[in-house]
C-alpha positions in Angstrom: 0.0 0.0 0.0 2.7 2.3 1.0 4.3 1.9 -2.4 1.6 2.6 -4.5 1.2 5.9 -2.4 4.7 6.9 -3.2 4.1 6.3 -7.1 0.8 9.0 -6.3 2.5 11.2 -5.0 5.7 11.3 -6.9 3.9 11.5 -10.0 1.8 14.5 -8.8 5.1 16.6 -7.1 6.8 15.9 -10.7 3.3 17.2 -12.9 3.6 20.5 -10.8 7.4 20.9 -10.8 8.6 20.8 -13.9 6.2 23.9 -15.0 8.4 25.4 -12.3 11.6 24.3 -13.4 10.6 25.4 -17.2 10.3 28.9 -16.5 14.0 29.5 -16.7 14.5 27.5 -19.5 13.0 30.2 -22.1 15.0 30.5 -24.9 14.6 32.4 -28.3 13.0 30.4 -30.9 11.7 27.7 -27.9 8.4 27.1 -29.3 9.3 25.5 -32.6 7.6 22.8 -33.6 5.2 22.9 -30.7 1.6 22.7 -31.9 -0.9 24.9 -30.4 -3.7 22.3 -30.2 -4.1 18.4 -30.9 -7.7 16.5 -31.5 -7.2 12.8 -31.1 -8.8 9.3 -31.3 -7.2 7.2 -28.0 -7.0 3.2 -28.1 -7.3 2.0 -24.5 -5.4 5.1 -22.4 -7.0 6.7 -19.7 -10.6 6.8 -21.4 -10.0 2.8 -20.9 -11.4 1.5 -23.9 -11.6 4.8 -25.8 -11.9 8.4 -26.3 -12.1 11.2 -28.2 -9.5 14.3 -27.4 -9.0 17.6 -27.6 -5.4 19.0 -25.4 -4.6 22.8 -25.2 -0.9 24.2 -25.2 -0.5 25.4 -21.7 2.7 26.6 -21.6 6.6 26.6 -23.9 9.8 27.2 -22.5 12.5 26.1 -24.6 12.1 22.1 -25.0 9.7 22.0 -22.3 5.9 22.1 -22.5 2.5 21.5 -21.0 -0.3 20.2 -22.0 -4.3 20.2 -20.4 -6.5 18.0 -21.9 -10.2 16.7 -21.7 -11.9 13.8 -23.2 -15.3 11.6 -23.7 -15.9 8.2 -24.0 -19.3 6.6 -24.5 -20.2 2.8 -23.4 -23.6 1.6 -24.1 -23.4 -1.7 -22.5 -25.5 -4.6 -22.2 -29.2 -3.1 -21.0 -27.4 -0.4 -19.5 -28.6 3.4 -20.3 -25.7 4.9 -20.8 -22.0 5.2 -19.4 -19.9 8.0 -19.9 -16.3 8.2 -18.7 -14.7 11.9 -19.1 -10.2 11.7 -18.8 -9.0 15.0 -17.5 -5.4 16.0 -17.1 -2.1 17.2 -18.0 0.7 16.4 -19.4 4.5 17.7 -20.2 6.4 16.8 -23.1 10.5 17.5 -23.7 11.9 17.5 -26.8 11.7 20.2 -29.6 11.4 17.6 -32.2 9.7 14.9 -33.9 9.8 12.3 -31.1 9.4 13.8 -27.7 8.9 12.4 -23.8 5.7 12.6 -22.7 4.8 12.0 -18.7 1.6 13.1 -16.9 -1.4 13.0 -14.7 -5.1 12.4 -15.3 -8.2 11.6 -13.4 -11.0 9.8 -15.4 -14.4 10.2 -14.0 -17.0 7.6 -14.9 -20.5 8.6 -14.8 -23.2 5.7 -14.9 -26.7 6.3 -15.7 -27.7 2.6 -16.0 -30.7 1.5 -13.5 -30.0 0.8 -10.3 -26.8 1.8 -9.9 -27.0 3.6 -7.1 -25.9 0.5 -4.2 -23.5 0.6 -1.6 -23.1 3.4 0.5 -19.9 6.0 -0.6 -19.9 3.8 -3.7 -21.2 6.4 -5.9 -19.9 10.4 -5.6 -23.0 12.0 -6.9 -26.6 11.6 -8.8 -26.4 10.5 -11.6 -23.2 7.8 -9.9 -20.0 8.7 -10.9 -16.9 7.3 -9.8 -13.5 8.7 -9.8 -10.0 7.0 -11.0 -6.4 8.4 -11.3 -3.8 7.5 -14.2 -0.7 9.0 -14.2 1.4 8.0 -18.2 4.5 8.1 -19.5 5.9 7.5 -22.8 6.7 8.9 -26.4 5.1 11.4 -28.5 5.4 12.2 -32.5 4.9 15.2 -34.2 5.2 15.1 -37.7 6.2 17.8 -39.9 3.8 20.6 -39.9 2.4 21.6 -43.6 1.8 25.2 -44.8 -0.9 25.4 -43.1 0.1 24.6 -39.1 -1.3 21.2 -39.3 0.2 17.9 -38.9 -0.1 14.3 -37.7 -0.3 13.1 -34.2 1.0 9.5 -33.0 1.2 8.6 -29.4 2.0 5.5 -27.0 1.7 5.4 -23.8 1.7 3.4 -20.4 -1.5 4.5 -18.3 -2.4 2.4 -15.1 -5.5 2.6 -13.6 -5.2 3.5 -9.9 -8.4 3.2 -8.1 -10.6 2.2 -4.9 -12.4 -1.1 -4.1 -14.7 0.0 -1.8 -16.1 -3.1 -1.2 -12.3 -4.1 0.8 -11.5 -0.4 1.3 -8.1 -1.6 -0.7 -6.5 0.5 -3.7 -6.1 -1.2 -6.6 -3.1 -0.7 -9.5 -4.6 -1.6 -13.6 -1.3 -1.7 -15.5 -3.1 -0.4 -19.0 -1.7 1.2 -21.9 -3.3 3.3 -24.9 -2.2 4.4 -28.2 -3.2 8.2 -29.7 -3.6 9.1 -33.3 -4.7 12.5 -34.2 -4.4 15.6 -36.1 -2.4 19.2 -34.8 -2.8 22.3 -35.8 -1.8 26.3 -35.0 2.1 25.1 -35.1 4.2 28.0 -35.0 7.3 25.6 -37.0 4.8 25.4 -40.8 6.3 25.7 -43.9 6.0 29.0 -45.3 
């Protein structure tokens, strides 16, 4: 147990400072090749199955830069009504070119409107049920050349466990998972002119 809380934690103290430690990296020129924004289709990841993407250039400083992002995933399974699980998080990458390093930090929050899923006390955060799960990744990232027009292709692999609570044995529990991204940039400041 005590292990798993030092991967938490670790993971969180590095997702808040290396936007701290990037400040003083600023060079001229630092954001080339950096896209602004990047839609994507995930495969497995922190959506778990899948989901759709969109992540939001936080912040550049030299090779160094930060990501938020927010996603959707649908599940309509077996007689249930609907399930929805929505990734938020952040992420850094370093690396000014093509292939980069990518680590960061997510929380996907399921939301289940099937019937009668409301059982177990503290099982469920809110009406309609959701439940809550943390994924910290880390892995590689591609950018492709951008073309005249700021857009270019996206490819992605990544390790994301699933860290979450039984509450039916009050025990955490660690998913080793993985995902794969493809998807489509654009607004990239490096485009042919």
């Amino acid at each position: 147990m005590r292990p798993l809380r030092s991967v938490v934690l670790a993971a969180f103290l590095t997702s808040i400072a290396f936007p701290v430690l990037g400040q003083n990296l600023y060079v001229k020129g630092g954001n080339k090749g950096t896209p602004d924004n990047v839609a994507y289709l995930e495969l497995g990841g922190t959506g778990y199955f899948y989901s759709v993407n969109y992540e939001r250039k936080l912040l550049q400083r030299s090779t160094f830069a930060m990501f938020g992002r927010i996603g959707l995933e649908y599940l309509p399974i077996r007689q249930a009504d609907m399930m929805v699980h929505l990734p938020l998080g952040a992420a850094f990458t370093l690396g000014q070119r093509k292939h980069r390093f990518e680590a960061g930090m997510a929380a996907l929050f399921r939301i289940d409107f099937s019937p009668g899923v409301g059982f177990g006390e503290g099982f469920y955060l809110t009406n309609p049920p959701t439940r809550i799960f943390l994924s910290p990744s880390i892995g590689w990232r591609f950018h492709a050349k951008p073309n005249e027009y700021g857009e270019s292709f996206f490819l992605r692999v990544m390790f994301t466990p699933l860290i979450g609570m039984d509450v039916f044995q009050s025990q955490p529990y660690f998913l080793p998972h993985g995902g794969i991204s493809v998807g489509r940039t654009w607004n990239n400041p490096n485009r042919k002119k």
